[in-house]
C-alpha positions as a Python dict, from the first residue, in 0.01 Angstrom:
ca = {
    (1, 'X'): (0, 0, 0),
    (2, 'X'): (-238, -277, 30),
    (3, 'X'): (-279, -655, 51),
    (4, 'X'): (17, -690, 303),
    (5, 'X'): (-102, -969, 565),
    (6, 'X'): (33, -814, 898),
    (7, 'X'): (-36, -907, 1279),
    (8, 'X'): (-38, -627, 1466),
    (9, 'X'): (39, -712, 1858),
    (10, 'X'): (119, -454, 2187),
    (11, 'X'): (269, -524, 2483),
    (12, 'X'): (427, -272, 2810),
    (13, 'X'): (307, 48, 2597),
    (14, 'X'): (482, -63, 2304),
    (15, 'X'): (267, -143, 1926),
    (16, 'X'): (444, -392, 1678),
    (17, 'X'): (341, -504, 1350),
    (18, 'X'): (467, -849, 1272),
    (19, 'X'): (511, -874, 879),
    (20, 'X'): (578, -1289, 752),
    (21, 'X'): (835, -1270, 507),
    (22, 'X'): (890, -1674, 470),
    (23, 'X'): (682, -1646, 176),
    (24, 'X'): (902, -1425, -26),
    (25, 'X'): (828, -1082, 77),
    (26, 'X'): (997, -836, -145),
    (27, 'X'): (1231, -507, 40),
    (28, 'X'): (1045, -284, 211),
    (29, 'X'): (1137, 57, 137),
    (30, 'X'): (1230, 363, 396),
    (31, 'X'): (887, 529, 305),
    (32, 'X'): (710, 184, 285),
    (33, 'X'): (786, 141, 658),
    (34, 'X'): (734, 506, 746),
    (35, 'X'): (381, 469, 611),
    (36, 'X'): (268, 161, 766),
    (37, 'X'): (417, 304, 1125),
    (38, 'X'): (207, 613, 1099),
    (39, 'X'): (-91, 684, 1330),
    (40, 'X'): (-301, 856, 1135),
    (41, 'X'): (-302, 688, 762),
    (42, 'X'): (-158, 390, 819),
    (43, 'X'): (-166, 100, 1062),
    (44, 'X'): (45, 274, 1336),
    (45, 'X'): (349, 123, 1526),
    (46, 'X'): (647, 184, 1687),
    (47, 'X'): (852, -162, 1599),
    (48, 'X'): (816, -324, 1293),
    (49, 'X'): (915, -679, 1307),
    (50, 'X'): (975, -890, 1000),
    (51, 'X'): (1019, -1260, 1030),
}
């Protein structure tokens, strides 16, 4: 998956990528989400956050 603008922020051991969905982001799949929360081929997180 590419060309998904993300901010990726941590905070008290905690990593969270922050995906903007104001401009129309489309559903976000179980798998979608389980590859941008892994360490080792994706961006790596432990909360994903969609605003």
């Amino acid at each position: 998956m590419t060309g998904l603008p993300f901010i990726k922020m941590h905070g008290l051991g905690n990593d969270f990528v922050v995906l903007d969905a104001r401009a129309g982001l489309a559903r976000l799949s179980g798998a979608q989400v389980r590859a941008i929360a892994d360490r080792r081929e994706g961006v790596g997180c432990d909360q994903l956050i969609v605003v």
